[in-house]
C-alpha positions in Angstrom: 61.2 15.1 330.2 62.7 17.8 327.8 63.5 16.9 324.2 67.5 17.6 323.8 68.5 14.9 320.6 67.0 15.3 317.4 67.8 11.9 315.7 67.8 10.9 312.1 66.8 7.8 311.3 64.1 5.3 312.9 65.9 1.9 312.2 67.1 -1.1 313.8 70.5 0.2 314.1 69.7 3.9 316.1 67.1 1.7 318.3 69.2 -1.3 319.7 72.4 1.3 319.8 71.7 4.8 320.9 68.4 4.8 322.0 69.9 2.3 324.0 72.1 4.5 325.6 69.8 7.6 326.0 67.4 5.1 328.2 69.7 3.7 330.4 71.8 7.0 331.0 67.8 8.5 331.8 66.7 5.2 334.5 70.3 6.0 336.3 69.3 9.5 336.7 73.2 10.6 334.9 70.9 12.4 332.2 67.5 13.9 331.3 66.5 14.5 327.8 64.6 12.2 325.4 65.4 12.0 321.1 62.7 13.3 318.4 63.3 11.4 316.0 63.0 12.5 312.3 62.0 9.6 309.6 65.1 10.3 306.8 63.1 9.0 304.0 59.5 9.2 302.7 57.9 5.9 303.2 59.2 4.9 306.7 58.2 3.8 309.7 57.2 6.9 311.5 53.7 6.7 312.0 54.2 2.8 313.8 56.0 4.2 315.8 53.8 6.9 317.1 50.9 4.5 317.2 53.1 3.1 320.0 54.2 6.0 322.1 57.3 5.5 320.4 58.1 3.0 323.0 59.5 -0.5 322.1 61.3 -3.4 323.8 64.4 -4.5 323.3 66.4 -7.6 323.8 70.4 -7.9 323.5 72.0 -11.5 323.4 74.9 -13.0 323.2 77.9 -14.5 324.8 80.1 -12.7 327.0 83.4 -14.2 328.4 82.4 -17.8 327.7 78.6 -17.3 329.1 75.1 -16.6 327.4 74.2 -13.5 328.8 70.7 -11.9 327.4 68.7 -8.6 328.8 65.6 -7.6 327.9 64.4 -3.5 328.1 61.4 -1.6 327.4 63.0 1.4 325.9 61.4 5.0 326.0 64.3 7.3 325.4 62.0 8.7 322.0 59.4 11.4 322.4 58.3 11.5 318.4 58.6 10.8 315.5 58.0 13.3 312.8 58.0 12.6 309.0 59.0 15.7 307.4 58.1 14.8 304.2 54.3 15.0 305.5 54.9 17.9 308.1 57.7 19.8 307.1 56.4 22.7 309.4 56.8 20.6 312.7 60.4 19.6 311.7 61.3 22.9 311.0 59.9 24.0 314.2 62.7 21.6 315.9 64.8 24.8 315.3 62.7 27.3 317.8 63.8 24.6 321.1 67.0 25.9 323.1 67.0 22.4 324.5 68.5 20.7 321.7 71.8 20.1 321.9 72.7 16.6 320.1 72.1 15.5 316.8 72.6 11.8 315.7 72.0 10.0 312.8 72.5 6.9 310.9 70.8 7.0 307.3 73.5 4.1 305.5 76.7 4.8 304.1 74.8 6.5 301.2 73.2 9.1 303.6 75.6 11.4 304.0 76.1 12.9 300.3 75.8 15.9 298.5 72.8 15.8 295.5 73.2 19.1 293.8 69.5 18.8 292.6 68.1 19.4 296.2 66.4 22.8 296.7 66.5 25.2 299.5 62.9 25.6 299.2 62.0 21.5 299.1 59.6 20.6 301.8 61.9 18.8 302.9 65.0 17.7 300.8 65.6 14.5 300.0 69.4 14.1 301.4 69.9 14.3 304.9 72.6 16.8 304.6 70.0 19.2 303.0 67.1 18.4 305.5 69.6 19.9 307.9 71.3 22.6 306.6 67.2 23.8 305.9 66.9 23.2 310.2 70.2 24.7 310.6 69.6 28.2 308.4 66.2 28.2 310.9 68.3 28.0 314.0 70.8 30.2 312.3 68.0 32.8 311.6 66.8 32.8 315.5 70.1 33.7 316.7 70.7 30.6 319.0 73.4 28.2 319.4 74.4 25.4 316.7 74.6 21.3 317.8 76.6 18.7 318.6 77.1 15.9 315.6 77.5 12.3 316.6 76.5 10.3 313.2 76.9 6.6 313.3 77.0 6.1 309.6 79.9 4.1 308.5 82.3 6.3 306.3 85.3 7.5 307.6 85.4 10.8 309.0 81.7 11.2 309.1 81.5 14.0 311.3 83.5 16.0 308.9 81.9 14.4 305.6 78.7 15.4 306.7 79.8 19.2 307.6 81.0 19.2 304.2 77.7 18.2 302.6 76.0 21.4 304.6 78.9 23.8 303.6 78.1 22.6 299.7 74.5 23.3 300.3 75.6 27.1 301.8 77.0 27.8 298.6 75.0 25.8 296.3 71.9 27.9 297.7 74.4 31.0 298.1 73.5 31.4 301.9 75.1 34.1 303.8 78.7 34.2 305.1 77.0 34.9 308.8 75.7 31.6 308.4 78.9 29.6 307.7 81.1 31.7 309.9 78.2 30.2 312.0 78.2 26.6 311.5 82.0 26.7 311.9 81.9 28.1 315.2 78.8 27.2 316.5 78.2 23.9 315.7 80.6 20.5 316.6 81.0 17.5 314.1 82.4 14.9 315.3 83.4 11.8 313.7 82.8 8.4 315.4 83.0 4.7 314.9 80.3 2.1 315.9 80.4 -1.4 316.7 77.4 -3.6 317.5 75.1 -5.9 315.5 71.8 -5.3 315.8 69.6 -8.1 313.9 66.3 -6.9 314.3 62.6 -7.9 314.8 63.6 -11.3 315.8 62.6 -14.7 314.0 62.4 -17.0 316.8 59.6 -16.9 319.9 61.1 -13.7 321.2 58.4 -12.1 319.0 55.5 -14.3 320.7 56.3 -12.3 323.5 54.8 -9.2 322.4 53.1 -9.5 319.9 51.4 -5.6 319.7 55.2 -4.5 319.8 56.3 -3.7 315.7 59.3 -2.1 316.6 60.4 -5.2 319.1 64.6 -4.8 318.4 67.2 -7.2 319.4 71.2 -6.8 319.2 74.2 -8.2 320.5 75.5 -8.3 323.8 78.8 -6.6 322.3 79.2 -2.7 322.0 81.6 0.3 321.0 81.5 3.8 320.3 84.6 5.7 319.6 84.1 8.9 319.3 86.5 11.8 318.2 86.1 14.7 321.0 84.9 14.7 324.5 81.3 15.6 325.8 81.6 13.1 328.7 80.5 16.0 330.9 77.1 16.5 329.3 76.9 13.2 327.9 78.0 11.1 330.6 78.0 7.7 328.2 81.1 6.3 330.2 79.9 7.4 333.6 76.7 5.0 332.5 78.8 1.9 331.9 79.2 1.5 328.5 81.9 0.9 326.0 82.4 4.6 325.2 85.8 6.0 323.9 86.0 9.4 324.0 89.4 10.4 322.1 91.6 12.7 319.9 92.2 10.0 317.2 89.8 7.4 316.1 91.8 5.8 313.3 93.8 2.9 315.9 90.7 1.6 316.8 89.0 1.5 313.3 92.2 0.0 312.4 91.7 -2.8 315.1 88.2 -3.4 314.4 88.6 -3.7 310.4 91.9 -5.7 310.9 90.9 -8.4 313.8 87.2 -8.4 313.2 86.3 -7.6 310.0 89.8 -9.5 308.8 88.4 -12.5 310.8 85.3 -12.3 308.5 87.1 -12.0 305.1 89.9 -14.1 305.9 87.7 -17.3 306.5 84.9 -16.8 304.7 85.8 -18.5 300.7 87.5 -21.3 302.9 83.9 -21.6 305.0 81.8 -22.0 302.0 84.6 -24.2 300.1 83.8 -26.1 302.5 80.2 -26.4 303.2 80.2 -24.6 306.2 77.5 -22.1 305.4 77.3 -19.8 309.0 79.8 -17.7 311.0 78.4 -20.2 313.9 78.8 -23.0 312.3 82.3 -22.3 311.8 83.2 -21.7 315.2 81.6 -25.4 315.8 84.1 -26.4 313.2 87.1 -27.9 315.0 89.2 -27.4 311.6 87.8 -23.9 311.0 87.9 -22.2 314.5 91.6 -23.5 315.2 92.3 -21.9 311.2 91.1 -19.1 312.5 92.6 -18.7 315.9 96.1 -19.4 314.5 95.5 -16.5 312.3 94.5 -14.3 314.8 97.0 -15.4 317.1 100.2 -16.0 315.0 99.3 -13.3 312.2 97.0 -10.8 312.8 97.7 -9.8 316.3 101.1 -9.4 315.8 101.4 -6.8 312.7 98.9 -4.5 314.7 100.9 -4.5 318.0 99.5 -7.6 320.2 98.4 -5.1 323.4 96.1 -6.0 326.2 93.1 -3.3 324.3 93.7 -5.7 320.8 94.1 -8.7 322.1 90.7 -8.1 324.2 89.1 -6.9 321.2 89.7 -10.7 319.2 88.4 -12.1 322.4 85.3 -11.0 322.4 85.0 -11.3 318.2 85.3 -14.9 319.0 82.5 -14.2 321.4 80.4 -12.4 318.9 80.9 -15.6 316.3 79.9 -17.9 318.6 76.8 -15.9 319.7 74.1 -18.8 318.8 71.2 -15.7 318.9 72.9 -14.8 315.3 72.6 -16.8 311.9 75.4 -14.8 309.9 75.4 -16.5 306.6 79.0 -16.3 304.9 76.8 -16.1 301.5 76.1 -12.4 303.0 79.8 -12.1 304.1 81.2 -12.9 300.6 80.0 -9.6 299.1 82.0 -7.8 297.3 85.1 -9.9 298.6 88.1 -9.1 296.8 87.6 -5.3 297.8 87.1 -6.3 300.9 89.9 -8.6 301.5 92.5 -6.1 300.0 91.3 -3.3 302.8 90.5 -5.8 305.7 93.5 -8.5 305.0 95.3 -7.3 302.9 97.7 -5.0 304.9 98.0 -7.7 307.5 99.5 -9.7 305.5 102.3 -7.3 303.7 103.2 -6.0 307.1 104.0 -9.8 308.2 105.8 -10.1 305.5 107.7 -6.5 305.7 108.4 -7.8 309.7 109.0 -11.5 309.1 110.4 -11.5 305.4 107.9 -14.2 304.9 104.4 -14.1 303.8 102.2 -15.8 306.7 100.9 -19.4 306.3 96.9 -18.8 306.8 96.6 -15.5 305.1 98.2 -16.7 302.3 95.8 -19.9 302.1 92.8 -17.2 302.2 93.9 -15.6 299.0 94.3 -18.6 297.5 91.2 -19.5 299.0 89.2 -16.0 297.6 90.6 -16.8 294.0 89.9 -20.5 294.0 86.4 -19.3 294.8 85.8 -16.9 292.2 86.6 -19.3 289.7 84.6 -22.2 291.1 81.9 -21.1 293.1 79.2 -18.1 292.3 80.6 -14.8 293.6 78.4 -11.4 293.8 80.6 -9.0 292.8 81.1 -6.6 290.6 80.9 -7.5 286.7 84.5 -6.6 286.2 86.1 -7.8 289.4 84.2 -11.1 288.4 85.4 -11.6 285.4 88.5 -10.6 285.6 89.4 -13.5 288.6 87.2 -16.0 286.9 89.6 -15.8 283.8 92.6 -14.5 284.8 95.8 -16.8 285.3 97.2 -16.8 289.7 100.1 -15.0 287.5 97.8 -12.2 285.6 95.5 -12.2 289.0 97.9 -11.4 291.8 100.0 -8.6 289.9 96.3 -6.8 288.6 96.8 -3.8 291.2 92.8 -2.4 289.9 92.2 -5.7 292.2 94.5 -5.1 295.3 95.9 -1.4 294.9 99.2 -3.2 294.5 101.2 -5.8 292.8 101.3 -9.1 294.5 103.2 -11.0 291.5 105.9 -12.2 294.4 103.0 -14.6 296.3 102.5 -16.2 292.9 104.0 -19.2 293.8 103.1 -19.6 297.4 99.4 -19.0 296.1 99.9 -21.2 293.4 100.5 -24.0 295.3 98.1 -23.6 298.3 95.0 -23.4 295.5 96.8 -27.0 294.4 95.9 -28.2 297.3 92.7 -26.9 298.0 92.0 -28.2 294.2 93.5 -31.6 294.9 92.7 -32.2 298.2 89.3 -29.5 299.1 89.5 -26.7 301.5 88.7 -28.4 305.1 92.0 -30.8 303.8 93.9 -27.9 303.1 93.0 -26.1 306.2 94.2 -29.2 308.3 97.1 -29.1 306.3 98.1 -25.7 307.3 97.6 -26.1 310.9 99.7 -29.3 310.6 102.6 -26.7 309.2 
């Protein structure tokens, strides 16, 4: 089978997710073309992979609609794997094959970035951009045709982030004009947003199962791609049977996915370990917590972001996902970083209730509370700053710092005020009773 993806990145992610795809769309016979995959960074994983044909089995599990559902695959949509940092010349040689046509990658948030101290003549660079603007001058230089860019990592816009990095690197290097009039009209970026979590070599008697098998992967049931552009045609990912969205305009469904699931995450996690529930699945198991939770999807959430059949689907199947007993997602992990995370994910919920009700909504509100109450009485990782200011700050001096929430929320002071009363007075599974007694 002819090589057609070159694919950066040899982790978890890429191998319960696209190589994933690339296998099934193969066994249905709707595509032929197997992914070379190029190890990112020195030290990886390449040569255990290789030292099994690059072939690995994969297991997803979860709940769908209600039911367990699990499938188990022996994946072998990956030809090789080449580490570039031991031969350069064989990733460079990528460049000579006409049948490549896709490029994906996912090398962390971090990956796609411009690091001014990378030179054209590195064997290889260390960023990923530069790796591939060196392949790309290559294919440049043998006259053939440029790629298409799916990269999973999760920025926004990181098609066109990641086009930027290789334009910095043509002038950085001072490359010829021919070769950026050349990756602007020979080469597609495309920017796209993932959704599925994929946890791993597993820690339960999955493993016992093959025990030769080091790059044994397992994933959620749950999946989705959205991805600005349309190669359906030569890419037939829909045709396949999977939750593809080929479109002109990611940004409605990353705001659903950060506003109903990662919202659902930040919006209950303080009030989870306030009260000494210590897993996403556990919560769900919580009567208290998973009707909290559902009233705030229901009542709050879903309405602000325009309660549609495609949104409300979407928090059905989050609930799904939570439940999903194949997962332990500790809300310690969740916590991270929370108050950024609650004034992008929660944040603009709950100001557009307000702007459409003239009221701040009930549960939202209780999870501010609930994020402050935990900063000053539990042990937060944050940043040193964000830390102490809500460990010593007043509600008052708390809720109008905008460096916190990009705003001034001085007008919730006394709503907040008097839902952290409670939770201080009564504890947060009291509190959250409360509430759903309102």
């Amino acid at each position: 089978m002819k090589e057609t993806v070159i694919q950066f990145g040899e982790g978890n992610f890429l191998r319960g997710f696209f190589n994933y795809f690339l296998h099934v769309m193969n066994e249905k016979g709707l595509y032929e073309g197997k992914a070379v995959v190029i190890q990112p960074r020195a030290g990886g994983k390449c040569a255990l992979l290789n030292a099994q044909d690059c072939k690995y089995n994969l297991y997803l599990r979860g709940i769908e609609k209600g039911e367990i559902k699990k499938e188990h695959y022996l994946i072998e949509s990956i030809s090789r794997c080449v580490d570039p940092y031991k031969y350069f010349d064989e990733y460079m040689a990528l460049a000579d094959n006409p049948d490549f046509r896709f490029v994906v990658s996912n090398t962390t948030e971090a990956g796609i970035s411009f690091d001014e101290n990378c030179s054209f003549d590195d064997k290889p660079c260390t960023s990923f951009p530069g790796k591939l603007t060196q392949l790309l001058y290559k294919r440049y230089e043998n006259g053939m045709k440029g790629f298409v860019f799916l990269p999973t990592e999760l920025i926004d816009n990181n098609g066109d982030a990641l086009k930027k990095c290789i334009l910095q690197y043509a002038d950085l290097w001072e490359l010829p004009e021919g070769f950026v009039n050349w990756i602007n009209t020979e080469n597609t970026f495309l920017n796209t947003l993932v959704d599925r979590i994929v946890t791993g070599y597993p820690g339960d008697e999955t493993a016992e199962l093959h025990p030769d098998d080091k790059y044994l992967d397992t994933a959620e049931i749950f999946h989705l791609w959205v991805i600005e552009g349309d190669f359906e045609k030569e890419f037939p990912l829909k045709k396949a049977g999977f939750n593809v969205v080929w479109t002109d305009d990611a940004k409605p469904y990353k705001k659903i996915k950060v506003r109903i699931l990662n919202g659902a995450h930040t919006s209950l996690v303080a009030l989870s370990l306030l009260s000494g529930i210590e897993t996403v699945g556990e919560a769900m198991n919580d009567e208290a917590a998973e009707a909290f939770l559902q009233k705030a999807m229901n009542e709050e959430i879903l309405p602000t972001i325009g309660d549609n059949e495609e949104s409300r689907s979407f928090a059905e199947s989050v609930f799904d996902r939570f439940r999903n007993p194949f997962i332990s997602h500790k809300w310690r992990s969740i916590a991270l970083n929370s108050v950024s995370k609650f004034s992008v994910r929660v944040l603009p919920t709950l100001l557009e209730y307000k702007k459409q009700k003239g009221e701040y909504p009930k549960c939202l509100t209780l999870s501010l509370a609930g994020l402050i109450y935990f900063y000053k009485n539990d042990t937060p990782e944050d940043a040193e700053a964000v830390t102490e200011k809500m460990k010593k700050g007043s509600i008052a001096e708390i809720l109008s710092d905008a460096s916190l929430w990009q705003t001034d929320l001085s007008d919730m002071t006394n709503e907040v005020k008097a839902y952290y009363s409670k939770i201080e007075s009564q504890g947060a599974k009291e509190t959250i009773k409360w509430i759903l007694s309102e």
